[in-house]
Backbone as CSV, one residue per row, in Angstrom:
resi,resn,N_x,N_y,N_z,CA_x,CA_y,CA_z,C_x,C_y,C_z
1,UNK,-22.925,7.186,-11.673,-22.322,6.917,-10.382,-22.280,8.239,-9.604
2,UNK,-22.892,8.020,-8.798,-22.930,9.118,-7.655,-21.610,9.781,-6.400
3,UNK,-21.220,10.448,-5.862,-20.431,10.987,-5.172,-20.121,9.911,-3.711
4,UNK,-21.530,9.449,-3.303,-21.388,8.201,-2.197,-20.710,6.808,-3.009
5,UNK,-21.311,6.819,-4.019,-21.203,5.418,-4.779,-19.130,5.167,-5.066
6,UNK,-19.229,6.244,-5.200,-17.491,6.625,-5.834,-17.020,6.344,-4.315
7,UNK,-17.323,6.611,-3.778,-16.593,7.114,-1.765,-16.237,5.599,-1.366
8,UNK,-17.440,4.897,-1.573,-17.743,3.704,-1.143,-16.687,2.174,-2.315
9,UNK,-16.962,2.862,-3.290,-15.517,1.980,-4.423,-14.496,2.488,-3.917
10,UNK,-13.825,3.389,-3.966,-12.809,4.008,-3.587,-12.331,3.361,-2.073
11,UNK,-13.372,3.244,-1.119,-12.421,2.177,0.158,-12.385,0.603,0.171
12,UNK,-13.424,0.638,-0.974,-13.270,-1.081,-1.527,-11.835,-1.155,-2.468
13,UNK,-11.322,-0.297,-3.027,-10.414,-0.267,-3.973,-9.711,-0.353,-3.031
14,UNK,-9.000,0.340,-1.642,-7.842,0.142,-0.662,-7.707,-0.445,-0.054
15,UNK,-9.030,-1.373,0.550,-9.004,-2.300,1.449,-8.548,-3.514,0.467
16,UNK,-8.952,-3.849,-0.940,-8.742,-5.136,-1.455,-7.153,-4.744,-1.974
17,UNK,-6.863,-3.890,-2.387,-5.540,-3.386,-2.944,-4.227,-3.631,-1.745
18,UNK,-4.653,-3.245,-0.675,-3.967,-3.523,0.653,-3.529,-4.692,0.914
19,UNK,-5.088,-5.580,1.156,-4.401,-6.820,1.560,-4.025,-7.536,0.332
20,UNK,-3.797,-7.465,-0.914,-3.258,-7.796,-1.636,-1.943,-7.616,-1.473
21,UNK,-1.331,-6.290,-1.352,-0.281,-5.841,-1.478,0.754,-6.480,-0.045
22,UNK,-0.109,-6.793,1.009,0.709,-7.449,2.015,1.376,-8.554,1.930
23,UNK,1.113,-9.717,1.148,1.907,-10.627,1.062,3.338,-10.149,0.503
24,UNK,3.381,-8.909,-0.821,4.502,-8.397,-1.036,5.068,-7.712,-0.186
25,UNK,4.437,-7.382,1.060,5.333,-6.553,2.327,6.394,-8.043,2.846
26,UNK,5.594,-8.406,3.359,6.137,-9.959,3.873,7.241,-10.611,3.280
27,UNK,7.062,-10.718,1.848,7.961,-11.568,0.899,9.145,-10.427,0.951
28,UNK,9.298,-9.270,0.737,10.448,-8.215,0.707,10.975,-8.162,2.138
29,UNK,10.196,-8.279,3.230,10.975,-8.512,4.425,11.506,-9.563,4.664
30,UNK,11.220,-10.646,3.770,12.507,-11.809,4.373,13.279,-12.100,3.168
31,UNK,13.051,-11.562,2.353,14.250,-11.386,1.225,15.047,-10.138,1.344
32,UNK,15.026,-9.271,2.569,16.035,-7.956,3.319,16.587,-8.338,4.223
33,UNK,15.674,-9.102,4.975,16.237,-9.672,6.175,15.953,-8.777,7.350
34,UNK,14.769,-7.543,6.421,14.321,-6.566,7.470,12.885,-6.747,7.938
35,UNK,13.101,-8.178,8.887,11.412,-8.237,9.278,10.683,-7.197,10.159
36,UNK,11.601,-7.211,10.909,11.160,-5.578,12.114,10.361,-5.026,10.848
37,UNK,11.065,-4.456,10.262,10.663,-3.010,9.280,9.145,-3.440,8.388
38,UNK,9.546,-4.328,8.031,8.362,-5.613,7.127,6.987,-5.534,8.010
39,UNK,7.007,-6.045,9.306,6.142,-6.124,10.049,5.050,-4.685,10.463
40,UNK,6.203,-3.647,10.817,5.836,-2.505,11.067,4.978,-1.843,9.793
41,UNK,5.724,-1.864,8.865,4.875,-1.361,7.454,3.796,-1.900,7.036
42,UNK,3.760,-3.636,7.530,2.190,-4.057,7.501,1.265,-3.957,8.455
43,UNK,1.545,-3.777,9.129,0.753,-3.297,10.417,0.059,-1.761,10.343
44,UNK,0.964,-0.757,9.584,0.708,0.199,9.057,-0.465,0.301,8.501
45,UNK,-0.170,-0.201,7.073,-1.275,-0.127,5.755,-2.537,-1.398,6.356
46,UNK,-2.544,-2.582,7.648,-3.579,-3.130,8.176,-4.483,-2.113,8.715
47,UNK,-3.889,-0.985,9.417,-4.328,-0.219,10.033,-5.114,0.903,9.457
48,UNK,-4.579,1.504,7.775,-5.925,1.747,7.082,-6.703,1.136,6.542
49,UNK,-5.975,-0.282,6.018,-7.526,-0.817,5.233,-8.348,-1.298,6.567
50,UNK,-8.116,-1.318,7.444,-9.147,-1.502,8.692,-10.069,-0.094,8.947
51,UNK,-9.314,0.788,9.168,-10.042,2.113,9.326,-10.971,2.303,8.148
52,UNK,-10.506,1.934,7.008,-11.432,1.846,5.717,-12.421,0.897,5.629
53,UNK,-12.700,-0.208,5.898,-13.206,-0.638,6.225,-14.429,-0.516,7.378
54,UNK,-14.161,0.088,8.379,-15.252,0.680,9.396,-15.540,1.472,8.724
55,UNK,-15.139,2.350,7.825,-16.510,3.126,7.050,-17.050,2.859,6.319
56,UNK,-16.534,1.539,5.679,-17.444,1.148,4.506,-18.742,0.511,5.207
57,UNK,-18.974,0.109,5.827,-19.994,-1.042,6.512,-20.896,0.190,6.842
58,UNK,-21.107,1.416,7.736,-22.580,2.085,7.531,-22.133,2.929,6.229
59,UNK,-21.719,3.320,5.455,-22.182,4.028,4.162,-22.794,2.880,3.351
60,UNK,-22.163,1.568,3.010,-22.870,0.427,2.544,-24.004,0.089,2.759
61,UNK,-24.553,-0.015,4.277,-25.713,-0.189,4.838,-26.593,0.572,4.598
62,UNK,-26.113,2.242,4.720,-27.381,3.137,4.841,-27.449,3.323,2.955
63,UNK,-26.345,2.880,2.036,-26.810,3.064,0.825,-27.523,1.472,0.356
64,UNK,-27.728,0.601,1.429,-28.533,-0.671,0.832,-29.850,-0.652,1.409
65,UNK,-30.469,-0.062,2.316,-31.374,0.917,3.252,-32.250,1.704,2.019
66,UNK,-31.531,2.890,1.720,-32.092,3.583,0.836,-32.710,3.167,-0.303
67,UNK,-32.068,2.049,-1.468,-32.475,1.337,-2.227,-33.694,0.635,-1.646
68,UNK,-33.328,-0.129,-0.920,-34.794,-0.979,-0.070,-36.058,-0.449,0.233
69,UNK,-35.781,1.316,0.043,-37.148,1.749,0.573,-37.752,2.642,-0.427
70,UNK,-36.873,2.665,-1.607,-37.468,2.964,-2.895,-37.789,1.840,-3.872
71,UNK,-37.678,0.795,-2.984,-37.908,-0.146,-3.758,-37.082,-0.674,-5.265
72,UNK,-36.090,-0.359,-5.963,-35.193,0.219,-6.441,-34.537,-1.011,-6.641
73,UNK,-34.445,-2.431,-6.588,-33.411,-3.346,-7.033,-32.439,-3.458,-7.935
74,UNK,-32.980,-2.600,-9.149,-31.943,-2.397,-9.967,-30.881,-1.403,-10.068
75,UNK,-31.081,-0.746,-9.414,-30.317,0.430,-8.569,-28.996,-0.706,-7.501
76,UNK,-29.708,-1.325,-7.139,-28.476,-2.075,-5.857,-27.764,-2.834,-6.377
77,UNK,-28.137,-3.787,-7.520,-27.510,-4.764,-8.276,-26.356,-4.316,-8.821
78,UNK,-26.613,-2.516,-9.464,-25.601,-2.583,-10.623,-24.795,-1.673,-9.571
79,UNK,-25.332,-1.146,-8.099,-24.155,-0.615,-7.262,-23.395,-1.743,-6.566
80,UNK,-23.749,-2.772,-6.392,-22.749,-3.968,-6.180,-21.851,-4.620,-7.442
81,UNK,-22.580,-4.399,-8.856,-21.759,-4.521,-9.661,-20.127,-3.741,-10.017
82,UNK,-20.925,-2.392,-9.176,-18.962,-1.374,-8.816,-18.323,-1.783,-8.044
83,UNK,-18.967,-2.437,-6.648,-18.001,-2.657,-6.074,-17.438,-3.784,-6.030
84,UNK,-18.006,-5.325,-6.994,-17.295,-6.243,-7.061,-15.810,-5.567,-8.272
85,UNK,-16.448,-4.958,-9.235,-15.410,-4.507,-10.317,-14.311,-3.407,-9.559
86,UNK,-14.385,-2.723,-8.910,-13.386,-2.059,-7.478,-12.582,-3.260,-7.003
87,UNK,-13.500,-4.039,-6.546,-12.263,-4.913,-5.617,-11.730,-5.651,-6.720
88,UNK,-11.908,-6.413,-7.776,-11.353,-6.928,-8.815,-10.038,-6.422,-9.420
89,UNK,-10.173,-4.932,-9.495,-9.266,-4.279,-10.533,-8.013,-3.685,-9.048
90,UNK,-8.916,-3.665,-7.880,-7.645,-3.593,-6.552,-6.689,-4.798,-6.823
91,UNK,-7.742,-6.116,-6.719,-6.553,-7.355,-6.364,-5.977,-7.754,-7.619
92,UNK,-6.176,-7.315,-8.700,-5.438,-7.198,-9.771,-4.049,-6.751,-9.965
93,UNK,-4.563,-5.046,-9.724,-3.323,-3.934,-9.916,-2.192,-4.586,-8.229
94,UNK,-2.851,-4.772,-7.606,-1.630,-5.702,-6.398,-1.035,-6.829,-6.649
95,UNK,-1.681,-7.487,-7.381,-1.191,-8.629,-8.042,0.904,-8.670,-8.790
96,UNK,-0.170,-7.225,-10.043,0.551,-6.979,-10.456,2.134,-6.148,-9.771
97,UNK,1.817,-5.417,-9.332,2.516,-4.636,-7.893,3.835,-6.107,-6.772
98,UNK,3.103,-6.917,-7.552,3.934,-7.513,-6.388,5.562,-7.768,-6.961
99,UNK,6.757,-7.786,-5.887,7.603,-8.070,-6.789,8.292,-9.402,-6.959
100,UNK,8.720,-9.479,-8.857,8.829,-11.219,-9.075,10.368,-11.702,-7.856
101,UNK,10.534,-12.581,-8.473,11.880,-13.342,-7.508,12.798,-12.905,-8.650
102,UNK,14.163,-12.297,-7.387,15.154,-11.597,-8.506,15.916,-12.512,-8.420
């Protein structure tokens, strides 16, 4: 795994970890009764996995580009194989992250 390849898991890991983690923003703001605050904090962390997101789409591209012109398929397969296993182990660990009903 290469230095792009890592860059590119790494904002798949925050963007899926994020919106995972928002339904637990939500659920803690109306079990506080602090939706203001609830709202604001998701709007927050929307606001990087969005920014994360606009970079993933040309580093993705220009690293599915590159493969394409080395001809290289097995090269792309097993770099989509990181980033399905990135977003997997994001909406996992958020999963887990979330908190039960006290």
């Amino acid at each position: 795994m290469d230095i792009q390849l890592f860059f590119i898991c790494f904002l798949t890991f925050v963007i899926h970890l994020i919106g995972t983690l928002a339904y637990s923003i939500r659920i803690a703001g109306v079990r506080t009764g602090r939706i203001a605050v609830s709202f604001a904090l998701f709007s927050v962390m929307m606001l990087v996995s969005r920014t994360s997101n606009s970079f993933l789409g040309p580093f993705l591209a220009k690293r599915v580009e590159k493969n394409l012109m080395a001809e290289s398929t097995g090269n792309l397969v097993t770099d989509f194989r990181w980033l399905l296993m990135a977003a997997a182990l994001a909406t996992l660990l958020g999963a887990f992250l979330i908190p039960l009903q006290a």
